[in-house]
Structures are given as C-alpha cells and as structure tokens.
N, CA, C and O of each residue as an XYZ file, in Angstrom:
708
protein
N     104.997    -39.028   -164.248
C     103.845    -38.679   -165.034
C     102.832    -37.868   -164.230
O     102.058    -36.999   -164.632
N     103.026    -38.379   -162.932
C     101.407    -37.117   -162.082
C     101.843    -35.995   -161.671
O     101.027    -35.108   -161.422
N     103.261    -35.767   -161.500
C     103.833    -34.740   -161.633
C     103.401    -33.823   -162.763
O     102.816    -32.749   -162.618
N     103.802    -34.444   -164.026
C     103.183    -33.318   -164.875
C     102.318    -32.880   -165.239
O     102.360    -31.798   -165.823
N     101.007    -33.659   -165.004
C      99.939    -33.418   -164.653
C      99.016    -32.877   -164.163
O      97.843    -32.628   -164.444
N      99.984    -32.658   -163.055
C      99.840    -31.299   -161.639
C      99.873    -29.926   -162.336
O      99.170    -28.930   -162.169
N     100.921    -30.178   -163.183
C     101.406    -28.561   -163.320
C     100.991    -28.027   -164.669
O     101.007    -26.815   -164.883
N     100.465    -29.266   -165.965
C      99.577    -29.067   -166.945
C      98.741    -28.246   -166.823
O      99.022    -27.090   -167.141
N      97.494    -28.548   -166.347
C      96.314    -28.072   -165.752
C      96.904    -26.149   -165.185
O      96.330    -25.336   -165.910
N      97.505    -25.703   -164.510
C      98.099    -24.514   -164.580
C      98.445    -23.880   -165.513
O      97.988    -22.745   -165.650
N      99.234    -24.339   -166.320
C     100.096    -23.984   -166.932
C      99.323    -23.409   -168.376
O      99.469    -22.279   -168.843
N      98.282    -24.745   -169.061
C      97.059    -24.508   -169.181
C      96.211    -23.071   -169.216
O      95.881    -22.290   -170.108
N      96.115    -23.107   -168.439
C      95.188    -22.431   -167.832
C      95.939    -20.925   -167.613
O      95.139    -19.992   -167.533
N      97.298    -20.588   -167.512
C      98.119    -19.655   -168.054
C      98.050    -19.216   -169.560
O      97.810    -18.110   -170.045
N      98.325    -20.379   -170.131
C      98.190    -19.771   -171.817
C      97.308    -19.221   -172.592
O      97.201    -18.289   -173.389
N      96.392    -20.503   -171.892
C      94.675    -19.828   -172.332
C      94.251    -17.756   -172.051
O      93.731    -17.021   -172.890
N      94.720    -17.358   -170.603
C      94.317    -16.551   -170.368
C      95.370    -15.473   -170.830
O      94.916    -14.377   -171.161
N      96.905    -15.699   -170.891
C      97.526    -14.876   -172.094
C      96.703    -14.502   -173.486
O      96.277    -13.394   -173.815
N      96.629    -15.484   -174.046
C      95.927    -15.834   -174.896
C      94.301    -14.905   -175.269
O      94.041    -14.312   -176.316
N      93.539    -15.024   -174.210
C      92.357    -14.051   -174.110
C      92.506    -12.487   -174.039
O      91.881    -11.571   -174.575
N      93.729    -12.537   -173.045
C      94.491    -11.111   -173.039
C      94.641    -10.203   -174.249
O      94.396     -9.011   -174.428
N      95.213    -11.344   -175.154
C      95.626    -10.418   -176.302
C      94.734    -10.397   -177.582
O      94.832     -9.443   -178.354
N      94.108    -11.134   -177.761
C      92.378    -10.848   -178.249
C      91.808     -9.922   -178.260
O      91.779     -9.262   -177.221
N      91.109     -9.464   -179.418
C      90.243     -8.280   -179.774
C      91.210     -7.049   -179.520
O      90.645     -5.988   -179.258
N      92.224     -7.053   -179.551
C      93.077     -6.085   -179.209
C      93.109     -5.171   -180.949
O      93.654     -5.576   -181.975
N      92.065     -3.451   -180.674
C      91.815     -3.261   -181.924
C      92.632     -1.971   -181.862
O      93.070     -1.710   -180.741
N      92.978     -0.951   -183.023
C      93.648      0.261   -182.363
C      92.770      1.264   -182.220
O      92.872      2.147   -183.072
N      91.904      1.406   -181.372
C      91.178      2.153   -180.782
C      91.753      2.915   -179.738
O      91.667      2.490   -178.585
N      92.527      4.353   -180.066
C      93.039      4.840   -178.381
C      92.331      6.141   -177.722
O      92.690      7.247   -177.317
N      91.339      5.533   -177.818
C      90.313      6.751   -177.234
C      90.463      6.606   -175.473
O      90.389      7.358   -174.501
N      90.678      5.381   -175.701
C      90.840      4.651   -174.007
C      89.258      4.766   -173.543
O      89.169      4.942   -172.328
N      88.449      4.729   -173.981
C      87.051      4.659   -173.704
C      86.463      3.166   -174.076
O      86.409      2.659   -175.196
N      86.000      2.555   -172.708
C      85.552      1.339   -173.794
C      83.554      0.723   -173.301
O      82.906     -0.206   -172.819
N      83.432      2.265   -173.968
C      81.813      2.578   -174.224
C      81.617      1.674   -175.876
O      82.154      2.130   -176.885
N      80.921      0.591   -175.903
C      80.765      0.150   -177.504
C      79.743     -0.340   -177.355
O      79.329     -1.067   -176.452
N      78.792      0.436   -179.181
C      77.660     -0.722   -179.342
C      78.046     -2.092   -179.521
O      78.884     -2.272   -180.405
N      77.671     -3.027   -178.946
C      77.361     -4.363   -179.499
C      76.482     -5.161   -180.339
O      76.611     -6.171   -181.030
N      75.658     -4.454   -180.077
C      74.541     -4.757   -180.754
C      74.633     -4.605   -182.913
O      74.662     -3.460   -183.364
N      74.662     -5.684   -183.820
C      74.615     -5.400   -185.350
C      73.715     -4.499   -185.970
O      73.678     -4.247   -187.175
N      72.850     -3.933   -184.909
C      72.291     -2.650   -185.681
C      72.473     -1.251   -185.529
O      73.118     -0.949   -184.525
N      71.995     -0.086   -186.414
C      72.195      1.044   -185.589
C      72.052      1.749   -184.429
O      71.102      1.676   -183.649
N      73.097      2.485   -184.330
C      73.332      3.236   -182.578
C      71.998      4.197   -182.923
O      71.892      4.648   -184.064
N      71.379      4.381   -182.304
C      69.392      4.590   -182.078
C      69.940      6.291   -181.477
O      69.400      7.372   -181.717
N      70.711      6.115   -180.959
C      71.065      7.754   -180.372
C      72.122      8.656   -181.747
O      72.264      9.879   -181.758
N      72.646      7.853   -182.628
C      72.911      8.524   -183.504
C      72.426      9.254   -184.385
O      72.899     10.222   -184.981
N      71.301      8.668   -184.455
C      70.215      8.862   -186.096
C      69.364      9.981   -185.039
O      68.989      9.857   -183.873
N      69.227     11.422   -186.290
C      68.850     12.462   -185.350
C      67.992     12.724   -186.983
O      68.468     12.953   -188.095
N      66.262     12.536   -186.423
C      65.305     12.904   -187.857
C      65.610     14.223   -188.441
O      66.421     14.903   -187.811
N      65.122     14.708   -189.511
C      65.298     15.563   -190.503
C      63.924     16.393   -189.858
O      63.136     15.968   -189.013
N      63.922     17.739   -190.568
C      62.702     18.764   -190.038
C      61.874     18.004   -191.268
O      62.205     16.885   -191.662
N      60.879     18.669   -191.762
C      59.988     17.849   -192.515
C      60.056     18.904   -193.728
O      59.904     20.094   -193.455
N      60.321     18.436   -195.300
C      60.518     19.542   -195.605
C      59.292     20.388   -196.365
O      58.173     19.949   -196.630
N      59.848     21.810   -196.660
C      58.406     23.022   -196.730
C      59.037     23.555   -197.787
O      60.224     23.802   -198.000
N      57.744     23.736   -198.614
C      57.968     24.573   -199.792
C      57.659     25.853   -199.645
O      56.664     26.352   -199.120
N      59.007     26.584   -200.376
C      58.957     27.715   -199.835
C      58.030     28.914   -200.561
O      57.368     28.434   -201.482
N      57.884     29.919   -200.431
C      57.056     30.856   -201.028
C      57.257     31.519   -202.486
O      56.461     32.003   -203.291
N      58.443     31.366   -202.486
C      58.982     31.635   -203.875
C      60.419     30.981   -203.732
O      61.125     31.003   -202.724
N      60.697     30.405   -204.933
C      62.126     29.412   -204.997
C      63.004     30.250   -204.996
O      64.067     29.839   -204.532
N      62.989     31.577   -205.433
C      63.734     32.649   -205.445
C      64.556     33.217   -204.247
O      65.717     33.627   -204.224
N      63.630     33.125   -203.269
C      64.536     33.111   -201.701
C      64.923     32.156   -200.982
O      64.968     32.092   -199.753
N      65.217     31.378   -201.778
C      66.068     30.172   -200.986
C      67.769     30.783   -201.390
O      68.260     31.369   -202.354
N      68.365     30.188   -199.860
C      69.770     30.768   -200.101
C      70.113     29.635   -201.315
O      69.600     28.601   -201.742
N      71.560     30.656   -201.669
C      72.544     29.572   -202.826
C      73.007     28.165   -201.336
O      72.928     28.257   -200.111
N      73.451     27.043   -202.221
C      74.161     26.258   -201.792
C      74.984     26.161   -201.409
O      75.740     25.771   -202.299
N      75.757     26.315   -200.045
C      76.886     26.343   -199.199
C      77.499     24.880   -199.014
O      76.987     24.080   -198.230
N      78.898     24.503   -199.964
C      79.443     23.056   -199.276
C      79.727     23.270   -197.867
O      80.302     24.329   -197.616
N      79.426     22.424   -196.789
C      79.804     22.031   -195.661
C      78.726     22.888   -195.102
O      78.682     22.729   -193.882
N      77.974     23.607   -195.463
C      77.047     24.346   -194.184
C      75.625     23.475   -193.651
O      75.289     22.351   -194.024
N      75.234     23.970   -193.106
C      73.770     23.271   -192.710
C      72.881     23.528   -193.863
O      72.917     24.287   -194.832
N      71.885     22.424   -193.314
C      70.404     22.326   -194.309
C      69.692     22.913   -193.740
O      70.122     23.403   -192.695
N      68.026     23.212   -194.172
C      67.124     23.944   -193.962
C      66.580     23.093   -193.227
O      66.028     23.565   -192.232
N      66.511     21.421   -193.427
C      66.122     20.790   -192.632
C      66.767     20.037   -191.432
O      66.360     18.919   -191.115
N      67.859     20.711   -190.717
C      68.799     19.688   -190.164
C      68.419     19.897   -188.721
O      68.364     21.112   -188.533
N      68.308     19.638   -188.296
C      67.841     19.659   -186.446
C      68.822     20.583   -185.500
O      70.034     20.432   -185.650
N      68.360     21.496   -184.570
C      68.979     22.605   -184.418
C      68.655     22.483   -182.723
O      68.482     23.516   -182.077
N      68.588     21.074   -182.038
C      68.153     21.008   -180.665
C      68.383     21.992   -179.841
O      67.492     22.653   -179.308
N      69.871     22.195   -179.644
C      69.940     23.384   -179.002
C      69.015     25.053   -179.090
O      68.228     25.409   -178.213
N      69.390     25.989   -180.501
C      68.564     26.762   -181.063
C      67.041     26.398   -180.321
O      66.543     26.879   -179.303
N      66.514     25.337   -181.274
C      64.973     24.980   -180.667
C      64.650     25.127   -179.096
O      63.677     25.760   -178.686
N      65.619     24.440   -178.225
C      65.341     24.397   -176.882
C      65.385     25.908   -176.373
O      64.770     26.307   -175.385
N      66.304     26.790   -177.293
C      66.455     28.628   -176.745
C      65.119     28.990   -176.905
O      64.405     29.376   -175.979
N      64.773     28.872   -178.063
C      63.018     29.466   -178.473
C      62.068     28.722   -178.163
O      60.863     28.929   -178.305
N      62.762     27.562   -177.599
C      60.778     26.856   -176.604
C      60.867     27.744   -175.206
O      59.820     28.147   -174.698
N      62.151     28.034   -174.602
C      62.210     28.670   -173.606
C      62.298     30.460   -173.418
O      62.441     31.193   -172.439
N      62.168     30.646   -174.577
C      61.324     32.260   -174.461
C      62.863     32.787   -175.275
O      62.537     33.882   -175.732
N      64.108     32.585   -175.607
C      64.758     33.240   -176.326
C      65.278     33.380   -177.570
O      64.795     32.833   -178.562
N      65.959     33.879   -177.574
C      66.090     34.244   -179.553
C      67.003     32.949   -180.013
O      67.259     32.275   -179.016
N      67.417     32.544   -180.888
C      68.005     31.446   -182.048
C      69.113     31.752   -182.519
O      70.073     31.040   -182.815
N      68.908     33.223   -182.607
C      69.924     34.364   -183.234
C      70.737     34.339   -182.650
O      71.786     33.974   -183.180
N      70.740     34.776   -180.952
C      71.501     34.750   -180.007
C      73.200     33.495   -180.171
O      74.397     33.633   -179.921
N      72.137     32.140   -180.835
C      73.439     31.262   -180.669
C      74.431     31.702   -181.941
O      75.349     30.883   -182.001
N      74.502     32.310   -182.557
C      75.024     32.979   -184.322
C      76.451     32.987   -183.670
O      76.368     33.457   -182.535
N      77.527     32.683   -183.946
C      78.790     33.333   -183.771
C      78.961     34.699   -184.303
O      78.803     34.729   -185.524
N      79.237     35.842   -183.762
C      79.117     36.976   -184.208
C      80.450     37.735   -183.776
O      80.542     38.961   -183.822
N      81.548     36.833   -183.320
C      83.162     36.922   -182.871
C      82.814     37.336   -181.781
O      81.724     37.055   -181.283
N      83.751     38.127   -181.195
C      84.181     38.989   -180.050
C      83.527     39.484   -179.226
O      84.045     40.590   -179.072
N      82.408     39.373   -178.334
C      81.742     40.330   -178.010
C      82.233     41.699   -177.539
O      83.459     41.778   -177.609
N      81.542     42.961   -177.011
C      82.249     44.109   -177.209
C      82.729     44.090   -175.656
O      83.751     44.745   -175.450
N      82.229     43.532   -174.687
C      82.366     43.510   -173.093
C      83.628     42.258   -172.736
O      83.959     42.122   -171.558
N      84.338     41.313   -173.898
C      85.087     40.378   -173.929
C      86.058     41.141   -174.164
O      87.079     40.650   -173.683
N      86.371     42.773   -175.021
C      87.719     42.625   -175.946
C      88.823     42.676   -175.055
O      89.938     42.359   -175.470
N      88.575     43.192   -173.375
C      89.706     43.363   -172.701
C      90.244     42.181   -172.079
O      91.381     42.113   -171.613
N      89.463     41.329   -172.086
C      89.660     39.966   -171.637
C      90.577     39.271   -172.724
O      91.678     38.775   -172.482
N      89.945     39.310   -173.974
C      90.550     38.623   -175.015
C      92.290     38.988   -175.344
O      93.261     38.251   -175.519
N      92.146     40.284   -175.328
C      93.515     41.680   -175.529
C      94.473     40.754   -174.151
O      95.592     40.326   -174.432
N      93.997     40.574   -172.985
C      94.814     40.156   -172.034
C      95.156     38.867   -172.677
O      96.315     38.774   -173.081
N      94.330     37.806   -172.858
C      94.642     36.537   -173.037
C      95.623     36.321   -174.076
O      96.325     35.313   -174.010
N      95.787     37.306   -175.220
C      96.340     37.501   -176.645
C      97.750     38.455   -176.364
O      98.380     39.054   -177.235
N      97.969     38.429   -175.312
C      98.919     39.386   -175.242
C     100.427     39.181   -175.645
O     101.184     40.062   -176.054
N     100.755     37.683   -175.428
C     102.100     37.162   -175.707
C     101.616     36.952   -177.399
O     102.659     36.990   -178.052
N     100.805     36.812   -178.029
C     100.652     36.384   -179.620
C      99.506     35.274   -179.273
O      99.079     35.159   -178.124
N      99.050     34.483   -180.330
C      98.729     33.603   -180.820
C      99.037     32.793   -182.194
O      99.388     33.152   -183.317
N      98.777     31.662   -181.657
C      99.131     30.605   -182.670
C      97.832     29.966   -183.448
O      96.880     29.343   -182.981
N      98.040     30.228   -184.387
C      96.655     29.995   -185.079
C      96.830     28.074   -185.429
O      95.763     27.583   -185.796
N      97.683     27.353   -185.364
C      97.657     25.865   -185.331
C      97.781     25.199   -184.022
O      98.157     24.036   -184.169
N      97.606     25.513   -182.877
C      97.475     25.652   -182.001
C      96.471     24.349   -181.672
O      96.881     23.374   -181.042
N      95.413     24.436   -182.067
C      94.290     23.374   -181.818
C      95.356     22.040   -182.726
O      96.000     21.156   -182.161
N      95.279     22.225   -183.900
C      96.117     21.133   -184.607
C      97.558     20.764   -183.497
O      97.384     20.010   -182.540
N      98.541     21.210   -183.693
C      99.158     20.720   -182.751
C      98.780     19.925   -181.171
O      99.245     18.924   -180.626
N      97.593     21.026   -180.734
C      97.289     19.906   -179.613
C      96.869     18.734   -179.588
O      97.146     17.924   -178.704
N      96.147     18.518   -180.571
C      95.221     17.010   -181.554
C      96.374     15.977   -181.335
O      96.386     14.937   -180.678
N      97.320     16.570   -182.073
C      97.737     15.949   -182.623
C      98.985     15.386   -181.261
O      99.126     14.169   -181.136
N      99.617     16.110   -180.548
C      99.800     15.412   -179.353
C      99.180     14.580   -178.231
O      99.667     13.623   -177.629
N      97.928     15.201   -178.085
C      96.941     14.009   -177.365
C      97.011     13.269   -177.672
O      97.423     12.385   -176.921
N      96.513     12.797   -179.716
C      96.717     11.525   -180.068
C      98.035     10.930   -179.681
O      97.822      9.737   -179.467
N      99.170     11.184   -179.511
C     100.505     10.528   -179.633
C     100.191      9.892   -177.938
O     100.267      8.686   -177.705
N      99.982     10.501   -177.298
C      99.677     10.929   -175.149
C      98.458      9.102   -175.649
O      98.828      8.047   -176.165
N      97.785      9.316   -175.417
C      96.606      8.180   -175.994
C      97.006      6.689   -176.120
O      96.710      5.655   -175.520
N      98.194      7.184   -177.659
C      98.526      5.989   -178.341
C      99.184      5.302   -177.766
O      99.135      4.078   -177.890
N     100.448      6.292   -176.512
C     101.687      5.397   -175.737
C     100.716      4.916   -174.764
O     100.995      3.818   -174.283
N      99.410      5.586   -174.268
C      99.080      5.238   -172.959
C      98.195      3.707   -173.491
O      97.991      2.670   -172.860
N      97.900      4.004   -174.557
C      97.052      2.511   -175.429
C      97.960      1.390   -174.692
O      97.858      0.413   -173.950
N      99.046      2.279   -175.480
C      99.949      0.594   -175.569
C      99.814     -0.308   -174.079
O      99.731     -1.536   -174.107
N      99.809      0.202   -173.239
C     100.115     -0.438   -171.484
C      98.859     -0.984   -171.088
O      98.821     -1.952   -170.329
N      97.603     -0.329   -171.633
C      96.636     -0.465   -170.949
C      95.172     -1.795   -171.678
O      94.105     -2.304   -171.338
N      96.245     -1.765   -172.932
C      95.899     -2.990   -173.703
C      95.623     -4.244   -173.444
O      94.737     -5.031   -173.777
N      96.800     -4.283   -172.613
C      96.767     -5.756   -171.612
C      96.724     -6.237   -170.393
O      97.366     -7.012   -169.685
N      95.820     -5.586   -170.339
C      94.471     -5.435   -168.880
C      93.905     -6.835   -168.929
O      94.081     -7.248   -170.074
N      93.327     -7.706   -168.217
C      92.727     -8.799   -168.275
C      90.752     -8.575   -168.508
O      89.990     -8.958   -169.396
N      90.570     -7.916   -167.444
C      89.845     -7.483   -167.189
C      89.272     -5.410   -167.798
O      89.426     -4.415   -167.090
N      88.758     -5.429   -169.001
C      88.339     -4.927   -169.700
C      87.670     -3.632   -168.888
O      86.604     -3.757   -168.285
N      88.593     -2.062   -168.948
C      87.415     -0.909   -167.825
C      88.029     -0.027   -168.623
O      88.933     -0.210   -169.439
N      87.367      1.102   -168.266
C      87.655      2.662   -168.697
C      88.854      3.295   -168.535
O      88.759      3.623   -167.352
N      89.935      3.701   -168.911
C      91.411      3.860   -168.990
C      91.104      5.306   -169.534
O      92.175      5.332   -170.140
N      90.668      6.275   -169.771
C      90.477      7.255   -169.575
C      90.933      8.296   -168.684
O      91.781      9.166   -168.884
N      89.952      7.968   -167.270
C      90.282      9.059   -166.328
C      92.107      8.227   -165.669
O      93.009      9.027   -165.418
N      92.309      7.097   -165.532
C      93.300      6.616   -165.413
C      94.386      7.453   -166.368
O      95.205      8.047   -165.667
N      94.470      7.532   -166.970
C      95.277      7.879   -168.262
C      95.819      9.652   -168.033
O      96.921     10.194   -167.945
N      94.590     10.064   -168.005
C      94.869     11.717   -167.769
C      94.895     11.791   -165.824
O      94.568     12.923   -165.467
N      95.058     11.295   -165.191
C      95.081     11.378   -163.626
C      95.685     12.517   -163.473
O      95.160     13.477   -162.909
N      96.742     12.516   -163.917
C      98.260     13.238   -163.309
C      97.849     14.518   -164.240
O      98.665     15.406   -163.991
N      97.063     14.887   -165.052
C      96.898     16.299   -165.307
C      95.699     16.855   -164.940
O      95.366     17.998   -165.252
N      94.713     15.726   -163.976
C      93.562     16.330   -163.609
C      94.011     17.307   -161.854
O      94.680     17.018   -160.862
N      93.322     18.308   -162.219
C      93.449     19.218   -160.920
C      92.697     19.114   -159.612
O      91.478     19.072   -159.777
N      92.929     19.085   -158.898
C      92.296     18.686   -157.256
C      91.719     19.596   -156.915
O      92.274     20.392   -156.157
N      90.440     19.803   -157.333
C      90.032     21.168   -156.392
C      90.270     21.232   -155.047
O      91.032     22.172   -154.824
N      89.988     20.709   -154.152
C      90.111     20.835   -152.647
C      91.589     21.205   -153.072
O      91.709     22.389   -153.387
N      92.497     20.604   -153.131
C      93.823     20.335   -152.707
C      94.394     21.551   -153.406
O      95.625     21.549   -153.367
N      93.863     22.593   -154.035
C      94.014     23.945   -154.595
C      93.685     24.582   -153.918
O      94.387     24.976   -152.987
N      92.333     24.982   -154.139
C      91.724     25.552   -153.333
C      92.396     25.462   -151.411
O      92.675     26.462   -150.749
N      92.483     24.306   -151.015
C      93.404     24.826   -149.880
C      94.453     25.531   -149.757
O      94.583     26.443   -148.940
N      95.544     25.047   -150.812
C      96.935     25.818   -150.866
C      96.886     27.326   -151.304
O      97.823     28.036   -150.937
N      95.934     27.848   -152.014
C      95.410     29.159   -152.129
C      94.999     29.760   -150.661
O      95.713     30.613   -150.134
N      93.819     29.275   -150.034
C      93.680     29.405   -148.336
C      94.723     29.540   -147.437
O      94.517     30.245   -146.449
N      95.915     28.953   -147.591
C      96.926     28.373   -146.499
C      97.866     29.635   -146.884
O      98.751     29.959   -146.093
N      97.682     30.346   -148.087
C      98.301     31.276   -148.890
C      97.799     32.767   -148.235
O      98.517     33.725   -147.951
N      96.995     32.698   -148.158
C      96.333     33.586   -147.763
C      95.426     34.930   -149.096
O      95.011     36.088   -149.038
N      95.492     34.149   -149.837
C      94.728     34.575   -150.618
C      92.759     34.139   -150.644
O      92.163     33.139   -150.246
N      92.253     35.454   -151.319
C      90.468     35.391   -150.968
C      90.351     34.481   -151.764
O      90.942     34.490   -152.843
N      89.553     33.508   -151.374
C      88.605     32.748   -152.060
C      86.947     32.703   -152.577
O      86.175     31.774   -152.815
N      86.843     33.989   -152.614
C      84.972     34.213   -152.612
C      84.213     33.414   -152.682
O      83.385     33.211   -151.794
N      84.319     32.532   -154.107
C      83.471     31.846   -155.045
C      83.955     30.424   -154.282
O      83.312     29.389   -154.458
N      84.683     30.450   -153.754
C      84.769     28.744   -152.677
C      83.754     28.955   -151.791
O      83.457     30.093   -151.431
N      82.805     27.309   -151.133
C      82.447     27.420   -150.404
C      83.323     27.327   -148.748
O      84.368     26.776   -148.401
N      82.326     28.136   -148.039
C      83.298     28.816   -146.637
C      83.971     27.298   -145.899
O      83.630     26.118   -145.980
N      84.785     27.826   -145.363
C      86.252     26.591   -144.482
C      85.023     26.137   -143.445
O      84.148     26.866   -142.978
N      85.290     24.257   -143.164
C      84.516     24.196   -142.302
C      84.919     23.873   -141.310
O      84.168     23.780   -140.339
C-alpha cells in the first residue's frame, strides 16, 4: 500500500498537468499569443469619428461609394503629413510613378500573376496551421511566431559577410571592424 502511494502523488500530478496542457486549446494560428483579457473593449481599437459638418450645399457631397471611406473617418496618417507641412494628396494612390516604370518593367519581366497575394494567404495559412499543431502543446504559454518563421528569417551579418568574403561592394553596410 505505501508503495502506491509513493507513486500516486506523481503520477497525479502527471495527469493534472497533461490535462492543463490541453486546455484552452482554441484554433487560433496566428501563433501570436498577444490577448485582451480583460471583458471589455480593446481601448486601442475604437478610433473616434471627425465631428460631423454641414456642408455648404448638399449638392457637393460625393454620391455614395460601398466599401469606400467616410467624410468622417480618421485619416491619422494623411493628418500627421499636413500637421508636418505636407500635402494629403501626396498619400492618393496614383499607380506607377513615372521614375519607378524601369524598375517595375524589370521586376515584371518574367509576367505576373495577378492571384499571387491570394495564393500566398492562403499558403501561410496552411505553414501556421501545421506549425499550430506542434506548438499547441507547450506547457508553458510564449510567442511561436518568430520560432515558427526562424528558418526563413535572413541573417543580416551572416549575408552581408558572405557577400564581403565574395568580394563584392557593400556601400550601404556599415564598414568591417
């Protein structure tokens, strides 16, 4: 009987923490484990409205665009250009610029794939979901993120040297010490 007793108390104490392991286990595979806790709203989400202004004649208000912005929707960026002395306009997507097209012409040269973004989505998610699965049953609850993508993050030094050792210029590196 004190035999088993001995090894209760362990054994115990094994199941329990299996047990905790696999708890709260939600399918979240962002691998980020940044979360409100708190039952009220995320305070950094909620972004106020401009205040609204009647305009001079109802007549120049644009028509109604589904999915576009409001007249009153907060434009932080924009705003921060014109508290700091520049135009608003500037941020407009206006395509191509004219000093880009040879850059672009190079980059475009084999074709493009216009689903391109979709397909990548949509493999990350799959990259994510397998890496979910392993990292699920962690005991101890951390950021699986930079873990996750390791092996496709690039080493600057460890580039940047083999370029050096190459004998190729490095300008924009700072000088060998």
């Amino acid at each position: 009987m004190p035999a088993t007793r001995r090894f209760a108390l362990p054994l115990l104490l094994i199941v329990v923490t299996g047990l905790a392991a696999c708890g709260g286990v939600d399918r979240d595979i962002t691998l980020r484990k940044i979360r409100n806790t708190s039952e009220g709203p995320d305070e950094f989400t909620i972004v106020p409205g401009k205040p609204l202004e009647s305009p001079q004649s109802f007549a120049e208000l644009p028509l109604p665009t589904p999915g576009a912005g409001n007249r009153t929707d907060q434009q932080p960026v924009a705003d921060a250009v014109v508290a700091l002395g520049g135009s608003g306009a500037a941020l407009e997507d206006r395509g191509v610029a004219s000093g880009d097209g040879a850059l672009v012409a190079a980059a475009t040269r084999g074709g493009v794939d216009p689903t391109i973004r979709t397909k990548l989505a949509a493999e990350d998610e799959e990259f994510r979901r397998q890496k979910h699965r392993f990292s699920q049953f962690r005991i101890f609850g951390s950021d699986e993120y930079y873990r996750a993508y390791e092996k496709q993050t690039l080493d600057r030094r460890r580039t940047e040297s083999l370029w050096r050792r190459s004998g190729a210029v490095t300008p924009s590196a700072p000088p060998e010490e």
